[in-house]
Backbone bond lengths (Angstrom), bond angles and torsions (degrees), N, CA, C in turn:
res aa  C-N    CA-C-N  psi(-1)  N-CA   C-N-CA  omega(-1)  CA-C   N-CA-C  phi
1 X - - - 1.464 - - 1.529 109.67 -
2 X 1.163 112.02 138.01 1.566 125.61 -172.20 1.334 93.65 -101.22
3 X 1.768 119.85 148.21 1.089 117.06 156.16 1.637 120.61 -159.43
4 X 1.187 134.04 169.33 1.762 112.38 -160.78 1.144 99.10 -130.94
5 X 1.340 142.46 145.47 1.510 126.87 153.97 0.893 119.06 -132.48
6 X 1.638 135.82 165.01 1.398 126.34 -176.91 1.497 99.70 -101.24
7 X 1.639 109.20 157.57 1.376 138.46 -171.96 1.826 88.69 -78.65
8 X 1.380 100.94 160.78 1.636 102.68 158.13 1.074 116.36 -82.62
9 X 1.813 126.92 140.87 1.274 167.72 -167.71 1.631 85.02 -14.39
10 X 1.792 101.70 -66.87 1.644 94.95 -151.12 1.470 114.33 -59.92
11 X 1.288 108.36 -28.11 1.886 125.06 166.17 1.173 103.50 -49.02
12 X 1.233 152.72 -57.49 1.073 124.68 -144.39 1.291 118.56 -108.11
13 X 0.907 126.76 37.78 1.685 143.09 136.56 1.733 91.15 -51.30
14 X 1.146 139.93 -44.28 1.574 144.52 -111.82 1.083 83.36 -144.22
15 X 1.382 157.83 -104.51 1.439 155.57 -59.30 2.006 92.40 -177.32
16 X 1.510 96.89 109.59 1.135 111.70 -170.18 2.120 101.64 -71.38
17 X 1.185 107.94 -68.50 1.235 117.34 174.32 1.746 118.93 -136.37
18 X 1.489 107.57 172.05 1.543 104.00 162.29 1.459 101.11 -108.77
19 X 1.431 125.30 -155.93 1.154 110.66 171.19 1.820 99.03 169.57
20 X 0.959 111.24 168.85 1.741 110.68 -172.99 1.348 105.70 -169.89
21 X 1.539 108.41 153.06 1.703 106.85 -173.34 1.719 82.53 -151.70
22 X 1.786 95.49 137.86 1.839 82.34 179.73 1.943 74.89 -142.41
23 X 1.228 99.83 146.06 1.330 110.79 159.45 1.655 116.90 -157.31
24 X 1.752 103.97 89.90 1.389 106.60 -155.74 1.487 117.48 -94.34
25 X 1.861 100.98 -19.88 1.445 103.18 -160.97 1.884 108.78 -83.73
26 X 1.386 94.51 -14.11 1.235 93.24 -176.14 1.958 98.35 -153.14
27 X 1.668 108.16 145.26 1.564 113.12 -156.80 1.788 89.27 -89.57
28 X 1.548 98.63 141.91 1.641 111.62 171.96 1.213 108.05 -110.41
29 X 0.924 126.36 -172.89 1.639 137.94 171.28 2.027 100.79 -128.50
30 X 1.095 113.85 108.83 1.533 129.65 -155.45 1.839 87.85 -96.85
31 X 0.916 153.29 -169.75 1.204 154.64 -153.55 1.737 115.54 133.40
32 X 1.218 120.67 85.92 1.607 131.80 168.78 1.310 126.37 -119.84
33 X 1.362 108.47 109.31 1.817 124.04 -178.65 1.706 103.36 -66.21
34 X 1.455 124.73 114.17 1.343 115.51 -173.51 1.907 102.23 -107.69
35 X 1.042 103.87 99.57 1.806 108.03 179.51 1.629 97.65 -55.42
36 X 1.585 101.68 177.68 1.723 106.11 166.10 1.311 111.82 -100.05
37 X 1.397 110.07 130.73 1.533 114.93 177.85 1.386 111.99 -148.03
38 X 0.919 108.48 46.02 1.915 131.73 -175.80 1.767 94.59 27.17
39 X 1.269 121.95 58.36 1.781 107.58 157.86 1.464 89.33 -121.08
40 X 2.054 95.49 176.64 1.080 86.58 179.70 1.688 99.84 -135.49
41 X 1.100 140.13 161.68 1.373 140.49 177.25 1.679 121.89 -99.60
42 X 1.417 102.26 164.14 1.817 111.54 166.45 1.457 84.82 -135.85
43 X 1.540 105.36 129.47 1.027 103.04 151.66 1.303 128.58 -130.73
44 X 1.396 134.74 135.03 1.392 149.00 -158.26 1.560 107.15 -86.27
45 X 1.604 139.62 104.32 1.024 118.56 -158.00 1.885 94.06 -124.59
46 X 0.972 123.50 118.04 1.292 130.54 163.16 1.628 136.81 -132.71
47 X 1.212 92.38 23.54 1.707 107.17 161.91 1.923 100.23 -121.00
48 X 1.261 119.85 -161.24 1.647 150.36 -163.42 1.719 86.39 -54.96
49 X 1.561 107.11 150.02 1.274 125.46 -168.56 1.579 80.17 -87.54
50 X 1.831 99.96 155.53 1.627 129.57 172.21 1.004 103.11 -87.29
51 X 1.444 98.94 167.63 2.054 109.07 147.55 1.412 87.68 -130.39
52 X 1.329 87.41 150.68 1.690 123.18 166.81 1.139 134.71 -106.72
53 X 1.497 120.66 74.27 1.208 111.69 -169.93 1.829 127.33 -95.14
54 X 1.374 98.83 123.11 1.807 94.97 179.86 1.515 106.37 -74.10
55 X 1.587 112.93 132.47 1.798 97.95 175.99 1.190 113.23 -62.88
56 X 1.795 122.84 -24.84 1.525 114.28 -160.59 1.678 91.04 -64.13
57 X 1.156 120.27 -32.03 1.647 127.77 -162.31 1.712 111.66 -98.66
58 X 1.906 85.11 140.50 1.559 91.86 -177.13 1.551 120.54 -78.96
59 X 1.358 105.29 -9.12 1.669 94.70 -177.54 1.658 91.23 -122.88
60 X 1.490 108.22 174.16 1.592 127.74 -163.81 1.516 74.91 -118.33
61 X 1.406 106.83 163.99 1.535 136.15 -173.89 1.998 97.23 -130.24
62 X 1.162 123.23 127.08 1.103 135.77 -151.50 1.754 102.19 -116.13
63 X 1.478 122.71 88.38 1.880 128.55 -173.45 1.219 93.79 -85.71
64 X 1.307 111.32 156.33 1.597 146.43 112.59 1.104 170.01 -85.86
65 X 1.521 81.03 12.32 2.319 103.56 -136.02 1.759 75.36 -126.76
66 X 1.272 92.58 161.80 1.549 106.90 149.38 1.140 115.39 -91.17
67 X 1.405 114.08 139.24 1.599 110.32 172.84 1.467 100.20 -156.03
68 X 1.888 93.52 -168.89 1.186 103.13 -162.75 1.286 90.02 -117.02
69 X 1.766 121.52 150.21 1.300 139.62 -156.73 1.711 98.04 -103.40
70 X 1.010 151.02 68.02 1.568 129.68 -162.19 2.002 103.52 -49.97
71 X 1.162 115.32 177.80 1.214 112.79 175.56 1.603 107.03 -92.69
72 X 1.565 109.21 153.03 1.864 121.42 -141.09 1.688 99.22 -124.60
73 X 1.294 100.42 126.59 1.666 110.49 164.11 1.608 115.39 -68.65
74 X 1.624 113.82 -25.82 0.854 109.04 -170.94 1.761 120.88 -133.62
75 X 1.515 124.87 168.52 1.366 115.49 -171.43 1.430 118.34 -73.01
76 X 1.566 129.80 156.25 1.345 127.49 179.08 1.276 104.13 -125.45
77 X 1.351 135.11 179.53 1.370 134.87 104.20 1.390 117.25 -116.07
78 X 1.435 105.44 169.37 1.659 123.56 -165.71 1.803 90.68 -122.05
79 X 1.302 128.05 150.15 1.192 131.94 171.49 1.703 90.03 -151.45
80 X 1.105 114.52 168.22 1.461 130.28 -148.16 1.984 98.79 175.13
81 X 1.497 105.65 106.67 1.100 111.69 -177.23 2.026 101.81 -115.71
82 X 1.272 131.69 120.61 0.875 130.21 173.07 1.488 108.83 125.24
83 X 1.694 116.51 -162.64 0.872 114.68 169.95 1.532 130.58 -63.88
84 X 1.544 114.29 140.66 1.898 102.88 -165.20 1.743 88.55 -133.74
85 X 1.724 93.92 127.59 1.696 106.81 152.17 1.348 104.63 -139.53
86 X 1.379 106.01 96.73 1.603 132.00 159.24 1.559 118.33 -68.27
87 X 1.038 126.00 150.95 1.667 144.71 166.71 1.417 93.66 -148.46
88 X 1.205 133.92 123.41 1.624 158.42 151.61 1.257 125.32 -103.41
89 X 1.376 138.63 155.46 1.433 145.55 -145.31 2.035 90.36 -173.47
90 X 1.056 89.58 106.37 1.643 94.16 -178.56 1.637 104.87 -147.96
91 X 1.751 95.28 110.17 1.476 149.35 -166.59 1.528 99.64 -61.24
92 X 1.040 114.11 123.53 1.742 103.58 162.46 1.467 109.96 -88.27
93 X 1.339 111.01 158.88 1.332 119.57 -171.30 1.944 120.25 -28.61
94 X 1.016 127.33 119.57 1.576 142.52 -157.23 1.331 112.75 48.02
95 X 1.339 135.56 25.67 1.246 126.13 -168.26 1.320 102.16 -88.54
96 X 1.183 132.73 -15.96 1.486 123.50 -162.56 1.752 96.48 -90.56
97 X 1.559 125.66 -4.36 1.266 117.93 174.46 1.524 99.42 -68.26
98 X 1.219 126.81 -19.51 1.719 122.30 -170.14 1.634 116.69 -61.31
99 X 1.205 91.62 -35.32 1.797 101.98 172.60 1.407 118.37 -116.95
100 X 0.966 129.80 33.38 1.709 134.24 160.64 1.527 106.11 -134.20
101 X 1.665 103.21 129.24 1.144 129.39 158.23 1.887 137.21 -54.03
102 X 1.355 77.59 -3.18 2.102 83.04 174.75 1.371 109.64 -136.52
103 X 1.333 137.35 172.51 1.494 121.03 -174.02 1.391 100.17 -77.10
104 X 1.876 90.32 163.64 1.701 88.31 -172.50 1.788 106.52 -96.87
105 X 1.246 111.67 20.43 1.471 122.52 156.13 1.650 112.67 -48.88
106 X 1.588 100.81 -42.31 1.582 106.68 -168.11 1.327 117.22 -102.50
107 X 1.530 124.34 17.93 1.565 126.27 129.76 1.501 112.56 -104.61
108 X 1.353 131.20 30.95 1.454 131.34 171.32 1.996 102.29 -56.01
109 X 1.353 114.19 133.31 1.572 111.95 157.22 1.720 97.23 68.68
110 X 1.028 114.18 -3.21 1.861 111.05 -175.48 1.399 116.18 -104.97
111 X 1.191 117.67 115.80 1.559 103.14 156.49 1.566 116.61 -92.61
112 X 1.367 87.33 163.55 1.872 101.46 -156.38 1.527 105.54 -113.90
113 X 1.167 141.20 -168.35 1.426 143.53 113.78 1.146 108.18 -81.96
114 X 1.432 112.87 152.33 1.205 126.10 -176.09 1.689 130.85 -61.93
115 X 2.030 94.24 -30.32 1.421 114.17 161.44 1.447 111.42 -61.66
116 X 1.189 110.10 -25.09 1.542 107.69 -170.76 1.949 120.32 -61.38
117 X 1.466 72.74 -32.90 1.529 89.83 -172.06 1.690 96.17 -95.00
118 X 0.922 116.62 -53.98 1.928 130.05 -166.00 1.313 114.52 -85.69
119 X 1.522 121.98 -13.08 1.350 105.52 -167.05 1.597 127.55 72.16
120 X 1.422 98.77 -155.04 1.714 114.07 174.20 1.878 93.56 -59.42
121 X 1.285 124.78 -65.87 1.052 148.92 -177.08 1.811 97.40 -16.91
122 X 1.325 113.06 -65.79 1.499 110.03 178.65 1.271 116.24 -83.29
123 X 1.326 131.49 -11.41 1.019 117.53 144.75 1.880 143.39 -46.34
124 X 1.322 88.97 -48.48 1.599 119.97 -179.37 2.040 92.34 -55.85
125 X 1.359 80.86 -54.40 1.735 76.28 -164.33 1.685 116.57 -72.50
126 X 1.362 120.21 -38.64 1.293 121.41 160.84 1.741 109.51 -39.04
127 X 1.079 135.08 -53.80 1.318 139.35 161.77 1.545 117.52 -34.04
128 X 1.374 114.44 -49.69 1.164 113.75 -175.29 0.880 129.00 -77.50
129 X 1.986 120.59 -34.74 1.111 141.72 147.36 1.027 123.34 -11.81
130 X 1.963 113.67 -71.98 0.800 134.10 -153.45 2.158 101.20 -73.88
131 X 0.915 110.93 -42.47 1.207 121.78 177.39 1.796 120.98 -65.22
132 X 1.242 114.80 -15.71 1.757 133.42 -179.79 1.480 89.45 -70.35
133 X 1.651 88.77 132.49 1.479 112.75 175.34 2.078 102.37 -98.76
134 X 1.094 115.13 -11.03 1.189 116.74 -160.65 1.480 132.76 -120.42
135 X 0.921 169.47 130.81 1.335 163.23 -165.28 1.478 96.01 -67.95
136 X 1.624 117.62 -55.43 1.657 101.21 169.63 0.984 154.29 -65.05
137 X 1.723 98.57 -32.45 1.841 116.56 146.56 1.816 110.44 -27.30
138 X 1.819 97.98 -75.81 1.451 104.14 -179.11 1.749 115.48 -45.48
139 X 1.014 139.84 -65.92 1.205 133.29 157.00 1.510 137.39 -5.97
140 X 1.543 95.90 -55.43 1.375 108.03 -174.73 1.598 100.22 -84.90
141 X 1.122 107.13 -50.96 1.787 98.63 174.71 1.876 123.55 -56.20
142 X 1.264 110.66 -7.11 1.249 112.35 178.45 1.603 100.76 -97.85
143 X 1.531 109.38 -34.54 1.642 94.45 -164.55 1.737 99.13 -93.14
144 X 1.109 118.88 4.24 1.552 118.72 -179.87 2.105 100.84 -82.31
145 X 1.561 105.22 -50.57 1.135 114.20 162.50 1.396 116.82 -26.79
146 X 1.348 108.77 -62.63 1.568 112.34 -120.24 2.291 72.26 -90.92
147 X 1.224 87.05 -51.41 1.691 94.76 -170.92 1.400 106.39 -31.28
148 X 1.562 98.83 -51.17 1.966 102.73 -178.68 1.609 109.97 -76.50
149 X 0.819 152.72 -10.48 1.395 134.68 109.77 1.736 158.95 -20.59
150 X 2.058 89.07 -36.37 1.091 88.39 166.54 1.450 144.38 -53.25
151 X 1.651 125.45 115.47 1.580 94.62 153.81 1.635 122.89 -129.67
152 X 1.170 116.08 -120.38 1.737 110.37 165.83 1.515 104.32 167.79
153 X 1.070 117.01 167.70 1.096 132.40 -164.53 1.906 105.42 -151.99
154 X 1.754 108.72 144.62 1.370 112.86 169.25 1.248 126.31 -48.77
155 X 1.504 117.94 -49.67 1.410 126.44 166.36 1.681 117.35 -51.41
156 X 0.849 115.94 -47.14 1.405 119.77 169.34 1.640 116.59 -44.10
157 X 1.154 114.65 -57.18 1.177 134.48 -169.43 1.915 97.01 -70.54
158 X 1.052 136.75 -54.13 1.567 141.35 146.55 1.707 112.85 -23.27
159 X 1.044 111.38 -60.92 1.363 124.62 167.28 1.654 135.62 -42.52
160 X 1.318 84.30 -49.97 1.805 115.84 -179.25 1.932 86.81 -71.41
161 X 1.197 122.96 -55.70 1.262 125.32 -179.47 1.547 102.47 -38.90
162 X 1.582 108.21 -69.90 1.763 115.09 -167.50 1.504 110.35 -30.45
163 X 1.745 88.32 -55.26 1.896 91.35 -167.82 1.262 125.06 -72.65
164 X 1.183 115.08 -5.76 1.872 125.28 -173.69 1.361 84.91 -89.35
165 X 1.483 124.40 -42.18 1.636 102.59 -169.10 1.726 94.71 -71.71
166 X 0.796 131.53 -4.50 2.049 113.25 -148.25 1.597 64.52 -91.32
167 X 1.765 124.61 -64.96 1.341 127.94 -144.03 1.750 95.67 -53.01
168 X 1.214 128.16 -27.73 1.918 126.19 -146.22 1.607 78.40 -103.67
169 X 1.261 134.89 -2.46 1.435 93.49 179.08 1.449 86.10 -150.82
170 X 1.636 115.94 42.27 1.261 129.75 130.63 1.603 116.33 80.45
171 X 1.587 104.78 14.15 1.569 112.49 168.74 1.671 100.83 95.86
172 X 1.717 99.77 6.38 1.844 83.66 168.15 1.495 114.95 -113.82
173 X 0.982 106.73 26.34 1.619 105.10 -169.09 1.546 123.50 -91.58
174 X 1.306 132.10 133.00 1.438 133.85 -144.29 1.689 104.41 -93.04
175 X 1.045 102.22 90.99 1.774 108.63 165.46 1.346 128.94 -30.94
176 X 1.687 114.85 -27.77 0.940 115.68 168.70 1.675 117.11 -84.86
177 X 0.759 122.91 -6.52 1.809 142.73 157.55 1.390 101.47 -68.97
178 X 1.105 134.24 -90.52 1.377 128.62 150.49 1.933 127.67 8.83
179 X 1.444 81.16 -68.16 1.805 82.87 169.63 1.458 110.53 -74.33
180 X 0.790 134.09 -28.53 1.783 125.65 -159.46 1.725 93.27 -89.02
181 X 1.358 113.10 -17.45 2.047 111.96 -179.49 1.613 84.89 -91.96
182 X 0.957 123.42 -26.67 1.428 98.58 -162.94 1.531 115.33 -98.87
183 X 1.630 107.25 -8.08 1.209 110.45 -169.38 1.516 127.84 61.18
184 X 1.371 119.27 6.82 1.460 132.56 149.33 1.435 112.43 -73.67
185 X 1.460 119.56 135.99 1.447 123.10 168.22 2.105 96.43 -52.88
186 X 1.704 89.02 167.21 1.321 106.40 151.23 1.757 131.92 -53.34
187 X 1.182 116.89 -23.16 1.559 144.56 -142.65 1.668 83.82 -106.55
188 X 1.531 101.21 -71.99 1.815 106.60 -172.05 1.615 108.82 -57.76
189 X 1.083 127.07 -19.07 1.413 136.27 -168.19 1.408 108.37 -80.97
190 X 1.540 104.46 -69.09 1.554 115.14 160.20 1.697 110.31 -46.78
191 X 1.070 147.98 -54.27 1.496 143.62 -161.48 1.869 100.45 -76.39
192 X 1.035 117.62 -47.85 1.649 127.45 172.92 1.757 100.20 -43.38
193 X 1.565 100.71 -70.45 1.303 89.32 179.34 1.190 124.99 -38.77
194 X 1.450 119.81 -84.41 0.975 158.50 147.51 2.075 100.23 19.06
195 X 1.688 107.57 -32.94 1.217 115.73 -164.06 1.354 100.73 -100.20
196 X 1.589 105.14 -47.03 1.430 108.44 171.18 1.710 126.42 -81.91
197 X 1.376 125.45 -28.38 1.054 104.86 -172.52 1.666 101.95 -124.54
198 X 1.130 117.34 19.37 1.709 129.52 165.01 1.625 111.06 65.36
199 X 1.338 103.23 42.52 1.797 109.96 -164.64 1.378 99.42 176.37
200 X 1.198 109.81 129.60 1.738 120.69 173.05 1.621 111.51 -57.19
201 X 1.256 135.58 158.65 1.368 151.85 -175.27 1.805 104.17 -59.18
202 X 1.237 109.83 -46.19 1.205 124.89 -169.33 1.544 101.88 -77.53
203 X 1.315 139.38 -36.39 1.475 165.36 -155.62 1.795 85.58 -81.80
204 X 1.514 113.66 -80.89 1.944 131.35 166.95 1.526 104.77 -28.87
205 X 1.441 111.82 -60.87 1.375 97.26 179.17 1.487 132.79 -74.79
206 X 1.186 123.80 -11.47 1.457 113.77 117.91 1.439 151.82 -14.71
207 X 1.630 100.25 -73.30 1.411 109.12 173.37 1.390 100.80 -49.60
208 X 1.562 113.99 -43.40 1.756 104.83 -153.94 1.824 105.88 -80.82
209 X 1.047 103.13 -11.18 1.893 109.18 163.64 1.248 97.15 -47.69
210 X 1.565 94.80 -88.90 1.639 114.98 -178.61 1.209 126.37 -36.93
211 X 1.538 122.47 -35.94 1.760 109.10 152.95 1.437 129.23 -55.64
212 X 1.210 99.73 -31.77 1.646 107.20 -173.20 1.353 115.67 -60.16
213 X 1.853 110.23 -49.62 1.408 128.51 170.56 1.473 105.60 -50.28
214 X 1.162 128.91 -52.42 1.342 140.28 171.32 1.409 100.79 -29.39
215 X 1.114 126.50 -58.21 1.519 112.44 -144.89 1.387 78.25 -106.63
216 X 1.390 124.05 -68.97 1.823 110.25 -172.64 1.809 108.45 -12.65
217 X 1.654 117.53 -73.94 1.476 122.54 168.19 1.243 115.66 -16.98
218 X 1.335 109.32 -61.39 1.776 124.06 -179.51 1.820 102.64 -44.20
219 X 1.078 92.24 -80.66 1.568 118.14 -158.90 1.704 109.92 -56.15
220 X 1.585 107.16 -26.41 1.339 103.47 177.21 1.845 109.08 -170.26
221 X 1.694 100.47 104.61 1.227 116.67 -139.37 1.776 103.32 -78.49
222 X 1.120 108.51 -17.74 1.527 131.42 -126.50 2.255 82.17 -124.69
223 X 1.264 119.87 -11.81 1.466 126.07 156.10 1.422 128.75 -30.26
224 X 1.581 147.32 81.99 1.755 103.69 175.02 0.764 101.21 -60.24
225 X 1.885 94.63 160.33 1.307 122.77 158.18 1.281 145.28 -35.68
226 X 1.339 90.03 -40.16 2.132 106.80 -163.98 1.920 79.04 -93.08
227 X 1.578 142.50 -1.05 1.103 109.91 161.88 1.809 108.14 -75.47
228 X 1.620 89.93 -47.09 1.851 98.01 -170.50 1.650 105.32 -65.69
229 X 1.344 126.59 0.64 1.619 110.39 176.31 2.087 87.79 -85.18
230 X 1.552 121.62 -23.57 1.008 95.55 -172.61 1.240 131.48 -93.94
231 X 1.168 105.16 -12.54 1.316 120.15 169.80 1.755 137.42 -92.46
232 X 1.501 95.83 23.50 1.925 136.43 -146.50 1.901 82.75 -144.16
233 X 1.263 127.61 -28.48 1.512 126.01 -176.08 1.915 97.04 69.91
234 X 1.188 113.20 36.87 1.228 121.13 144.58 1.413 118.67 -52.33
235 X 0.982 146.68 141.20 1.507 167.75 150.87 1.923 97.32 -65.23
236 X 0.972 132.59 -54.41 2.100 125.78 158.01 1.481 104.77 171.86
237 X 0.806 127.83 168.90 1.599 160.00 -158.78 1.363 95.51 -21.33
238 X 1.022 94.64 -68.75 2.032 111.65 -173.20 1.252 99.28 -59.11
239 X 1.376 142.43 -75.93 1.342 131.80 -179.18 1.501 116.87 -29.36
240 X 1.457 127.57 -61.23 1.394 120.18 -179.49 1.547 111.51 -59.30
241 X 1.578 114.86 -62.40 1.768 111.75 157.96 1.825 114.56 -3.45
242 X 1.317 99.75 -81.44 1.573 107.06 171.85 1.123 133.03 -43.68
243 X 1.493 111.96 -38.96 1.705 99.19 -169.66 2.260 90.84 -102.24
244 X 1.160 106.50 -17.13 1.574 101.13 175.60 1.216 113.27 -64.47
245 X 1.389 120.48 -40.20 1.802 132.50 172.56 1.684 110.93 -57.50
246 X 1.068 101.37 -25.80 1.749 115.14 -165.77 1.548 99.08 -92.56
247 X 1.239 136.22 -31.77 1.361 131.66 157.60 1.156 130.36 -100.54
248 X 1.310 124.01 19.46 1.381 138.77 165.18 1.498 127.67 -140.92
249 X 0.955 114.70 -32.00 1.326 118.04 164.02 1.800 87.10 99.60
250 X 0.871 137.19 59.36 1.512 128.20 -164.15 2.092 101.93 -173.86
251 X 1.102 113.48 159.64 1.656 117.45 167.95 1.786 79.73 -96.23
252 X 1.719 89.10 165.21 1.698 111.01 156.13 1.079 98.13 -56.69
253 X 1.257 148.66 -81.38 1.581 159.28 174.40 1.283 120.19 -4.24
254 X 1.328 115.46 -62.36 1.657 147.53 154.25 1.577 101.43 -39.98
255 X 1.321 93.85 -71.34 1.703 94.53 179.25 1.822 126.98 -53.23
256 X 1.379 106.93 -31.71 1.194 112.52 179.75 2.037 105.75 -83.09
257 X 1.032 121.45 -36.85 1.084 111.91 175.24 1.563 127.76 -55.91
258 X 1.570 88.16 -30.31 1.586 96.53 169.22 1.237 119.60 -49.05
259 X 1.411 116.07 -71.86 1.193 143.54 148.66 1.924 121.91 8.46
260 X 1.611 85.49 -67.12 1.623 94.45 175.81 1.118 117.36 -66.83
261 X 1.592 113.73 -43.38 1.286 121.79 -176.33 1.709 105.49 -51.44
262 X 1.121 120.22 -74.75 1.375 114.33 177.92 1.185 147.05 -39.52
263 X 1.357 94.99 -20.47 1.707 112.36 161.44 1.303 130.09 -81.72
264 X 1.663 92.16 -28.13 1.462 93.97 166.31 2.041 112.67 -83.99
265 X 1.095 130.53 -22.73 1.252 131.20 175.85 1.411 120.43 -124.97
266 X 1.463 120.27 109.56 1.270 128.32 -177.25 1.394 122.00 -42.37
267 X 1.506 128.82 146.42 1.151 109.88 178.11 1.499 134.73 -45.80
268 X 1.255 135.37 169.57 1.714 98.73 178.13 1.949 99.09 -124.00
269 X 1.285 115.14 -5.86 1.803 137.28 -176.90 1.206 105.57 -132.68
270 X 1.363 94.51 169.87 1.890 121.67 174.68 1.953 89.36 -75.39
271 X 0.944 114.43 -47.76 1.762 99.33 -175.50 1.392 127.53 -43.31
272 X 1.777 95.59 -56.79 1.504 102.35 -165.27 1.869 87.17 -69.79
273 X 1.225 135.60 -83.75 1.234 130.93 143.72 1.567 110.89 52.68
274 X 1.559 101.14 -80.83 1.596 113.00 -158.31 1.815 89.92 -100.26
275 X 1.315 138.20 -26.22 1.522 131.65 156.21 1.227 116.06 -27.53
């Protein structure tokens, strides 16, 4: 069973959703393609060990641990054969700098244990987790966590500014415009980011192309391409091709077939389902 919940109010500036998948009485085969979209995850793992596979990479890396996902330049999948009890915590873009003490440059592409990052602290709570009979139990033990963690910083808050503009004007907006309103060099702009959202400004505006294409695909399947590379601030066909393959491991083409297919045939599991 899949299920989502929201963080409390003051979280979610920070913390996109929680979320949990348990399927104990009988073992699934779980399977989720994770594109790049600069967030970053915790994930709580207390059913059958994963694999992790990077597409750029030929072998999968095989967890057990809970950990923390830093946010990824590049595409994965996760497969999970057996019994699965998940708890997830998935960050909206730089939010996970709100509760870590070092920049989040230095969990970029890394997974962690959760002690690694939390200490006794994630320990304690993995315990508790694991022991919640309730969706509200789980809830409350994540947002009691996460709250005593919270902190923030001025720069941050400057930052959070940069990326709302890149996101509102859709990944084309000139950083160096940016610096001259803000009176930060180019240099301080890039390094801020860089602290808060684990990826240069120019790196984000990317991602935020590539979301856009994302949903254009979604929303209207039957689009060319060389219109959505132009209206995505694609440079033409081949340019979007390239950098869409590079965060998914997939063509637009590829990607859209998916797409159809599923609409035409209902899910038939909790895997394809939660994919």
């Amino acid at each position: 069973m899949y299920r989502l919940f929201k963080p409390h109010p003051v979280l979610q500036t920070y913390i996109e959703s929680y979320w949990s998948i348990q399927a104990l009485e009988h073992p699934i085969t779980l399977r989720e393609q994770v594109f790049v979209d600069g967030r970053a995850d915790v994930l709580f793992n207390f059913g059958a060990p994963y694999l992790r596979h990077p597409l750029h990479q030929p072998r999968a890396d095989q967890l057990g641990f809970s950990n923390v996902d830093g946010q990824r330049d590049y595409p994965l999948v996760i497969v999970q054969e057996g019994h699965v009890n998940l708890v997830g915590i998935r960050f909206r873009p730089g939010g996970l700098t709100a509760f870590l003490r070092q920049p989040v440059d230095a969990v970029g592409n890394l997974t962690l244990e959760v002690q690694q990052v939390w200490g006794k602290a994630a320990y304690e709570l993995e315990g508790r987790l694991f022991d919640a009979r309730t969706s509200q139990q789980t809830t409350t033990l994540l947002d009691t966590f996460f709250l005593n963690q919270l902190h923030n910083t001025t720069s941050y808050q400057y930052i959070r500014y940069v990326a709302q503009e890149i996101e509102q004007q859709g990944g084309s907006l000139s950083i160096m415009a940016l610096s001259r309103e803000s009176g930060y060099s180019i240099r301080t702009v890039d390094r801020l980011f860089r602290r808060h959202y684990g990826t240069t400004p120019k790196f984000y505006a990317r991602i935020v192309r590539f979301q856009r294409v994302l949903a254009l695909l979604s929303r209207n399947s039957d689009l060319p391409l060389t219109q959505i590379a132009l209206m995505c601030s694609y440079y033409d066909h081949a340019h979007l091709t390239h950098q869409f393959t590079a965060f998914t491991g997939a063509s637009p083409d590829q990607y859209r077939d998916v797409l159809r297919a599923r609409l035409q045939t209902p899910p038939p599991n909790l895997a394809q389902y939660f994919a």
